[in-house]
N, C-alpha and C positions, 0 to 999 in steps of 0.2 A: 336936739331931739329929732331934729327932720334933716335931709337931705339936700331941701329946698335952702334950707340957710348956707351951705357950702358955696361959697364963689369959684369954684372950680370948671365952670363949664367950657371955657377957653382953653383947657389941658389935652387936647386931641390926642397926643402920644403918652398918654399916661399908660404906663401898664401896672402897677400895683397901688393900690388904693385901701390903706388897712386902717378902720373904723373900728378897732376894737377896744370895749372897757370905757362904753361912753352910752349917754343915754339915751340911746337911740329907740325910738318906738315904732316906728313905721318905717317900710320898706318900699315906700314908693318912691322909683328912681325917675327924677327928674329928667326931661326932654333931651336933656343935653348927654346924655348918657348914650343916647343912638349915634354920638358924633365920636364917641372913643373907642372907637374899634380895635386900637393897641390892647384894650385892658386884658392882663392874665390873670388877675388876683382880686379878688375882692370882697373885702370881709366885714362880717360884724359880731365878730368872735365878741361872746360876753357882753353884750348891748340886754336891751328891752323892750328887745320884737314879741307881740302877745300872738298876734293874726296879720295871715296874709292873705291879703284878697284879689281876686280877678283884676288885671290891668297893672297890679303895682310893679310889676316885672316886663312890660307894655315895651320898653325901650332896648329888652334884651332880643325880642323877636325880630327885630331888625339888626341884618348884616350876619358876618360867620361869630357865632360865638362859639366855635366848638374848641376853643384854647380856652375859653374861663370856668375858673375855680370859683365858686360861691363858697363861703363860709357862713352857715348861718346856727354855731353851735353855740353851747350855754347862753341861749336865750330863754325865755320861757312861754313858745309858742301854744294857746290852746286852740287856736283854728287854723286853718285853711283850705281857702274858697275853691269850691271845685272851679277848673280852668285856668286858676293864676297860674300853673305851669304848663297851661297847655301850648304846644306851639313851642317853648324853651328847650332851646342847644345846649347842652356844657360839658366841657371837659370833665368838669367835679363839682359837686354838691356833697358838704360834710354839715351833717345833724349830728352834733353828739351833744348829749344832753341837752336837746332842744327843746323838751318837750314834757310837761305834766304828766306825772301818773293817773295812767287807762285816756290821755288823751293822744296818743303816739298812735293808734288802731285808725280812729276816724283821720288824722291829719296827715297820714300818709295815704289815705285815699284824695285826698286834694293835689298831691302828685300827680295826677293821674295826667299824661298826654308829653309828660316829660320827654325827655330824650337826652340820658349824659354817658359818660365813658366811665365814670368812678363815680358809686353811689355809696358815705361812711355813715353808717347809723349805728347806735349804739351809744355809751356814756362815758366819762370817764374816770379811772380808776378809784380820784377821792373825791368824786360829786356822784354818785350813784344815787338816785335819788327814784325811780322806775321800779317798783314791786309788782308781784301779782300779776306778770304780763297775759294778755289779755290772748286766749287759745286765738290763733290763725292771725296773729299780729299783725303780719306782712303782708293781707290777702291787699291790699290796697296798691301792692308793688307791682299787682299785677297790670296794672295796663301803664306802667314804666316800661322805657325799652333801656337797657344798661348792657353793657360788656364784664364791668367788672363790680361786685359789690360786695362791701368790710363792713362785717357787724361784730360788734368791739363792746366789751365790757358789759354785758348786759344781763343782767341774774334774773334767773325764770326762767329761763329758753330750754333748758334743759329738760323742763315740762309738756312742752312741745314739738320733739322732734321729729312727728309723724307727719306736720302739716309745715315745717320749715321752708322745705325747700318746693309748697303749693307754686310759687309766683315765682321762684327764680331758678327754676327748672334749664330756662333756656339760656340764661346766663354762662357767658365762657371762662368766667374766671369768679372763685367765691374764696374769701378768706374771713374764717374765722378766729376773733382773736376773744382769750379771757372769756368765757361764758362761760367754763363749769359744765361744760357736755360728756356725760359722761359714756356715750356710743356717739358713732354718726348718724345722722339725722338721717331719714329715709328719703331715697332722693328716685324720683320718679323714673320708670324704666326708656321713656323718650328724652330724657335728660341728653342736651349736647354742652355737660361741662367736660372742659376739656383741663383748669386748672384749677383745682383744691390745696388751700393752706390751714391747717391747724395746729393754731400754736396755743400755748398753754390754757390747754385743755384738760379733763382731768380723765383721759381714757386709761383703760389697763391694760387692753390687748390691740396692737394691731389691727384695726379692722378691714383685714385684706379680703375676707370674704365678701363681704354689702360693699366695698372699693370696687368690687370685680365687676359690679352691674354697672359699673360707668363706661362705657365700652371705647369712650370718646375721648376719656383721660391721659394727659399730656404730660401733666408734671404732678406730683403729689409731693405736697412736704408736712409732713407731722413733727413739731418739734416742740424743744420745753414745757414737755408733760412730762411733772414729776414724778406720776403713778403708773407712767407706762412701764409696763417689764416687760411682757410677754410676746415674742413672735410668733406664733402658734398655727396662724392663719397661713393659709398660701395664696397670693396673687394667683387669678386665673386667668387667661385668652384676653387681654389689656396688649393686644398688638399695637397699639398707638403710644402705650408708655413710654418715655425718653427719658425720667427725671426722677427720684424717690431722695427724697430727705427727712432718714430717719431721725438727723443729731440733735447733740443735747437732750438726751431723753433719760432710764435707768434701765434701757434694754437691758435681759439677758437672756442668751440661747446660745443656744451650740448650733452643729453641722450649717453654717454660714456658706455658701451663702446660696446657691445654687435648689437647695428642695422647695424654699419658698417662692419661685417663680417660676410659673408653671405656663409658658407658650406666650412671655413676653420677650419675642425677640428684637425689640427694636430699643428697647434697655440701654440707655450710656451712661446714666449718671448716676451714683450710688452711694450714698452718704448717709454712715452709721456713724459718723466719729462720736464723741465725748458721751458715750453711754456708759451703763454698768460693768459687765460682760460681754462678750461675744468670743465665741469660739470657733474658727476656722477647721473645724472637723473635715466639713465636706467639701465640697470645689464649686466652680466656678460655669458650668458647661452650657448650664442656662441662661446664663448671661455672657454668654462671651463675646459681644460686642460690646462692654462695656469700654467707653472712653475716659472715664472719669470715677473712679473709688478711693473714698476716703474714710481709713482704721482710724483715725490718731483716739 
């Protein structure tokens, strides 16, 4: 149940340490933990973490940790202490399903002073257990500093797409997975995302118009949304675009491919394969540096 009972402190070059499906209750990492600086992994997938408090994480603030991966999903955290992440490096930190319903609002503000590269929150597909999400869920994110953050299976957001993207505005890469969104969220006009994923999602059109206020977008991929059809929208003045992934969708349209991109010339990569229809009526003129298109 504790950490303290592991005789493991003598392991200096350990690098993965996977603790999961045991019953662990507490997250305070033992002294000896500031002496393994190999570690890249380290998990408590599925344990019986309730609360995490100031200090229990004491051993991570010492040394680089910006190669580890924290795993602390399907637990069933209802607190934590503001500070216990203050001052923490990491590559990754994944929460899915970590967390009580309406206790996900307050315990992501115990986050706060964080600093990771990959933040996954969200649940998973046959443990959804998270109703009712609670409007401005995320505002807790905000004094996170992250690169990239995956929020994955989580019903109700769809309720709140006006105040989504309040806290991770500044974030340069955002992937949405499974949520049931059925537009894109409104995403703030100082926004410097420059990478968007949405994958089965339940949108219906293209939303290349409210796409276009991202001026800073890099790669977009929209894919396996089974209600998409429609391309109707046109990409506008997205000079930074290099990447669109339309596949796996039920696109259908005609006059392909050129009307719907309107002064994105830096365009290479173009991926409609495995949809409904599409019809090559019109050409190519607007994109003709494109490097990379794929019909199949």
């Amino acid at each position: 149940t504790s950490l303290s009972e592991l005789p493991i402190g003598h392991l200096h070059t350990l690098q993965e340490l996977n603790l999961g499906h045991n019953s662990i209750t507490s997250l305070k990492l033992p002294k000896y933990f500031t002496n393994m600086t190999s570690l890249r992994h380290l998990s408590f997938f599925s344990n019986k973490i309730t609360s995490i408090s100031r200090g229990d994480l004491d051993a991570l603030r010492e040394g680089n940790r910006l190669n580890l991966t924290l795993v602390l999903s399907l637990n069933n955290i209802k607190s934590i202490e503001p500070g216990a992440f203050a001052g923490i490096h990491l590559a990754e930190l994944a929460l899915r399903s970590a967390f009580e319903n309406f206790m996900m609002h307050t315990c992501l503000q115990g986050l706060a002073g964080l600093q990771v590269s990959r933040l996954i929150l969200g649940e998973f597909r046959d443990t959804r257990t998270l109703q009712d999400i609670e409007r401005g869920f995320l505002d807790g994110l905000c004094q996170v500093q992250m690169d990239e953050f995956v929020l994955i299976c989580l019903d109700g957001v769809e309720d709140d797409t006006d105040n989504l993207f309040n806290c991770i505005g500044n974030i340069s890469t955002v992937l949405l997975v499974d949520l049931g969104l059925e537009e894109i969220p409104q995403v703030p006009a100082w926004s410097k995302l420059k990478q968007l994923e949405c994958k089965k999602c339940s949108f219906e059109d293209v939303p290349a118009q409210k796409l276009s206020l991202l001026k800073e977008l890099r790669v977009l991929r929209i894919t396996q949304n089974n209600g998409l059809k429609n391309f109707e929208q046109k990409f506008n003045d997205l000079i930074n675009l290099e990447v669109i992934d339309l596949s796996e969708n039920r696109l259908t349209f005609s006059t392909c491919c050129s009307p719907q991109f309107q002064n994105c010339p830096n365009l290479k990569h173009l991926n409609l394969s495995f949809n409904s229809e599409i019809r090559l009526t019109g050409d190519f003129t607007n994109v003709k540096n494109l490097l990379y298109l794929d019909l199949q």
